[in-house]
N, C-alpha and C positions, 0 to 999 in steps of 0.2 A: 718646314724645309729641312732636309736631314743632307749634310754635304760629308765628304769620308775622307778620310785624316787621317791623323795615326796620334794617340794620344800619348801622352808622355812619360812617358818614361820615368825616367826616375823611380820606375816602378819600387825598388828594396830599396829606396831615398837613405834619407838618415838614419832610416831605419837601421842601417848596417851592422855592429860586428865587432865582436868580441876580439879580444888581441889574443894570441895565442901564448904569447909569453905573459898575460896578466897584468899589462898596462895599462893605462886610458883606449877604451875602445876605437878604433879607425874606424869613420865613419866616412860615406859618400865623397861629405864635404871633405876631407880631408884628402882624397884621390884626385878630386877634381881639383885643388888647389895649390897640388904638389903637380900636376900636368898641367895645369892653366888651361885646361880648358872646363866646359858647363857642368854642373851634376846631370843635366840630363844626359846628357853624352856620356859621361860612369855609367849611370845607369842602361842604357841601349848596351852599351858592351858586355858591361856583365849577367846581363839577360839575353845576350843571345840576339838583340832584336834588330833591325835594319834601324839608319838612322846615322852612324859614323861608320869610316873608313875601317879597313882591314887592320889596316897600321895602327890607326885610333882602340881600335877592339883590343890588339896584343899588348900594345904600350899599359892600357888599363887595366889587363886582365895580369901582366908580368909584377906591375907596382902592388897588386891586390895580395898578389902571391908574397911578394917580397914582405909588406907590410903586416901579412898575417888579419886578411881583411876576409870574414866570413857571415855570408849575410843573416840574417834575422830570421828564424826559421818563421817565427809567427806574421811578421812581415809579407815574405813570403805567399802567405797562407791568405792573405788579407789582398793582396796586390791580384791573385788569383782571381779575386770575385768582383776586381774593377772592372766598370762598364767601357773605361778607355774612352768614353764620353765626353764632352766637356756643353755645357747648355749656356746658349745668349736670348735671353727675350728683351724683346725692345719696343716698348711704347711709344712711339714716332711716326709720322705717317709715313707708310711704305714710298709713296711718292717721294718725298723731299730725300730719302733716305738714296734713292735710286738717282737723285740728283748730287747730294753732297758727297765730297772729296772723304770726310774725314771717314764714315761708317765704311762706304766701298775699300778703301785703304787698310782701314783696321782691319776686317773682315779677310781681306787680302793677307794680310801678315799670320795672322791667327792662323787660317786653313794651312799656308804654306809650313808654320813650325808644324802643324797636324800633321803632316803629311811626312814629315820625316820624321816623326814620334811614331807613326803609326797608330794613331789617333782621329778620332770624329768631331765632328761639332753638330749642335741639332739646335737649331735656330728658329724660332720662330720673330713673327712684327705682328705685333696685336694692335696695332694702330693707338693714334693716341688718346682715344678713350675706351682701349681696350682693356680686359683684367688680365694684364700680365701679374697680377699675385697669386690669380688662379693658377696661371701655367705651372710657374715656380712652385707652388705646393701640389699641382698632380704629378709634375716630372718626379720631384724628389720622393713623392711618397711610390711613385711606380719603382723608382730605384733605377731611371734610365740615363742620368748623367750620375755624373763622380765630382759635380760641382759646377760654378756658375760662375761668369765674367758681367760683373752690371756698368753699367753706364749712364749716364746721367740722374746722378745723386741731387737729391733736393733737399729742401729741408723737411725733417721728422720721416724720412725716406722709409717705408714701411716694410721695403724690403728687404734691408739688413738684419732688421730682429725677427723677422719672418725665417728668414733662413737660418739664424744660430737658434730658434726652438724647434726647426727640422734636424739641427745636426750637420746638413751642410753647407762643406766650403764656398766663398766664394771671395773674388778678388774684384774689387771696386776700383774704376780706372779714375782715377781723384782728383782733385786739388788741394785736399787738406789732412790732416792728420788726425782729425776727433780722440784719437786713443781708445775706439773702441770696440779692439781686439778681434779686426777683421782683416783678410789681405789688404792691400792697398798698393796700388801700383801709381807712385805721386808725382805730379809734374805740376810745380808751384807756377801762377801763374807772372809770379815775380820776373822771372826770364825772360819771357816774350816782350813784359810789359817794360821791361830794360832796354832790351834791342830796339823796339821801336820807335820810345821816346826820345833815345841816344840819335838816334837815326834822323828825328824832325827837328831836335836841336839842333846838329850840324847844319840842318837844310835853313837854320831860321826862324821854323815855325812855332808861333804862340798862342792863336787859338787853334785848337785842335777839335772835331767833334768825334765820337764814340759810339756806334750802332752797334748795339750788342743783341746776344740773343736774349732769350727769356730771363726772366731774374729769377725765375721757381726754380734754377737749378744752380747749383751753389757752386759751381767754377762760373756762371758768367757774377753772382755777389761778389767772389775775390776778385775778377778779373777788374770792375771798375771800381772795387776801393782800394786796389795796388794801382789802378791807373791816374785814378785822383790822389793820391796820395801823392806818390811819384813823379805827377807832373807839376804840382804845387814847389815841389824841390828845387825844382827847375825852372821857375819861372813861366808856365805853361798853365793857361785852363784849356778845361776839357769840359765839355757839356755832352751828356748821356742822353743818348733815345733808346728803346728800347726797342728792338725787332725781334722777327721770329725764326730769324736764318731761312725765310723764302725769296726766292728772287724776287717776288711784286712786292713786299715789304721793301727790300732793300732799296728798290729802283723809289717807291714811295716817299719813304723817309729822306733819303738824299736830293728829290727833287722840290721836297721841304725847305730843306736847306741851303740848296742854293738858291731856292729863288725867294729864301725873308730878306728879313734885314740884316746886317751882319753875318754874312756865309763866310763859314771856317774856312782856312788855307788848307786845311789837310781833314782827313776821314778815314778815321780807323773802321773796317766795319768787320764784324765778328765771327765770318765766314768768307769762305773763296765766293759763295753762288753770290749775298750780298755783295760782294768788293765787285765784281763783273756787272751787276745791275748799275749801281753806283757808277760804274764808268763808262756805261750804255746811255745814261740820264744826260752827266756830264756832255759828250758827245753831242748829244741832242736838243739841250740848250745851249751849244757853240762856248762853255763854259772850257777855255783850255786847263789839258792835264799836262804833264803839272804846273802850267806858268800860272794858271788862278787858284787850283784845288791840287791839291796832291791827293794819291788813295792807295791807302795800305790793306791788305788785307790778316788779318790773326793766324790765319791758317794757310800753307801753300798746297798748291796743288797744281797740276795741268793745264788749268782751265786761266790758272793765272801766268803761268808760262806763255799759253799760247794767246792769251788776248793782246790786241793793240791800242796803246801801248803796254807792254807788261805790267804787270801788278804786282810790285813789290808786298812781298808779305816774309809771315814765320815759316820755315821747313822743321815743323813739329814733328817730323820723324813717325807720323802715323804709324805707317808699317814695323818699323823696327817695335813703338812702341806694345802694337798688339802680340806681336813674337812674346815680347816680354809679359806679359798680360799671362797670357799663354801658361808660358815656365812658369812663372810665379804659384799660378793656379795648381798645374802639376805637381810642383814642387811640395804646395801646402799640403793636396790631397794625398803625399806618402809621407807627411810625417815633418817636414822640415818646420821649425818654429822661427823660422824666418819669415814673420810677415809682411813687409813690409820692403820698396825697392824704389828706389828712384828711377823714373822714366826717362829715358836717351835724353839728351842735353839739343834743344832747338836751336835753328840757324837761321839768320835774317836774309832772306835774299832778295837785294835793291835790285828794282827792273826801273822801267822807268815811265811810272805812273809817279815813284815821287822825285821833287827835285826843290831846290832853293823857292824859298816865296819870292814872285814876283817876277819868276825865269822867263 
């Protein structure tokens, strides 16, 4: 699936530009941080391209002038033979994909900065036991992206060092910092796991249970040893199941657990499609939410909005995050040696699936 964008910009990036008076060179970053606004916005102006205002154009192109900012002829030269490209393969089954909030969201954000870069994205879902290493090594050896956004890193992840002995970029949407000298666009999963537990304190609650998704990928391993960890602090167990982020998982595992011995006051589960199963279950063994079980979900979306009663979860900020995802990528493929960015700050938002034990 090839969807049409406008990639990014930043085309002469840091590449920039000798001082005319023979001082430290003005570089991109240096225009963009003296207007406050993006390098890729520098860059769309001083290339001429769609992407920012008229106003935005002159302001950049006046401070350029003033500062004696003159681009990189080789740059330049280099930026010419970009595909404007950007490539996502994604191992997951296209079904669940076309169901969960987060991929639809992210995908959302990504095209929309495409689209004012004047940039593509070429997408394919190899299913999850597809050879997306194939993909990744025919795109890059055709020369048809200018770099790749991956997602769901696991461990010994094959195709990180896959890509740096092709040569290219790629930006890993993360949860940790390994140090090994790839983009990394990170969102610790310490945050969410902050909001949440702060959130079931207030309400009371002390047993909590955890339906996460798969453990082969290494934001749900941080996600429940920041969860246990942290809720030990507090006076809180938390006991782990493992799911696979499908609705009949979810609805499964949580009808587990309310109907053993000992069912948790509250239920974290790892996705929006989960949290809505979970409160379909609940529902249907006359199990009140939240006077018996409380249900948070990890992730917000729509689906949590619009269920009844709401589903208190995290506003992860998907979309903004893939925007970022996006720059980042761009940014590296002209040159910025900035690798590395922190993902938008998430927001708790209480509906009222949770409430005090015992309401």
């Amino acid at each position: 699936m090839t969807t049409t964008g406008s990639m990014a910009g930043s085309e002469n990036a840091d590449d920039g530009a000798a001082s005319t008076s023979g001082r430290r060179r003005v570089t991109i970053s240096d225009l963009a941080r003296r207007l406050q606004i993006s390098k890729a916005s520098v860059s769309y102006a001083l290339n001429g391209r769609a992407g920012v205002s008229e106003e935005t154009r002159q302001r950049v192109l006046a401070l350029a002038e003033e500062l004696g900012f003159h681009p990189n002829s080789a740059a330049v030269a280099l930026s010419a033979s970009r595909t404007r490209t950007i490539g996502i393969v994604i191992a997951r089954d296209p079904a669940l994909i076309s169901t969960e909030a987060f991929y639809m969201r992210t995908l959302v954000g990504i095209e929309q900065y495409l689209n004012e870069v004047d940039s593509s994205l070429l997408l394919r879902l190899t299913g999850e036991h597809g050879d997306d290493l194939a993909v990744l090594r025919r795109w890059s050896r055709q020369g048809r992206v200018d770099g790749f956004i991956l997602f769901d890193e696991h461990n010994d992840d094959p195709r990180i060092p896959l890509l740096k002995e092709l040569g290219v970029p790629c930006v890993v949407v993360s949860s940790n910092d390994p140090g090994d000298e790839v983009g990394r666009l990170i969102s610790s999963p310490e945050e969410t796991v902050t909001l949440l537990l702060d959130h079931l304190v207030e309400l009371g609650h002390r047993d909590v249970a955890h339906i996460s998704g798969p453990f082969t990928f290494i934001h749900e391993q941080l996600r429940t040893r920041m969860l246990q960890d942290h809720a030990a602090r507090r006076g809180i167990t938390v006991r782990h199941i493992e799911g696979t982020y499908r609705y009949d998982d979810g609805a499964e595992l949580t009808r587990q657990l309310l109907t053993g011995p000992n069912p948790p006051t509250a239920i974290v589960l790892g996705n929006d499609l989960m949290a809505v199963a979970a409160l379909r279950v609940a529902m249907d063994l006359g199990t009140a939410v939240p006077g018996e079980v409380s249900i948070l979900a990890w992730e917000d979306s729509p689906l949590c909005e619009l269920a009844r009663p709401g589903i208190t979860a995290v506003d992860q900020k998907t979309m903004e995050r893939g925007r970022a995802a996006a720059d980042l990528l761009l940014r590296i493929v002209t040159g910025d040696p900035d690798l590395h960015q922190e993902a938008p700050p998430g927001e708790l938002r209480a509906r009222e699936s949770s409430g005090p034990v015992g309401s």
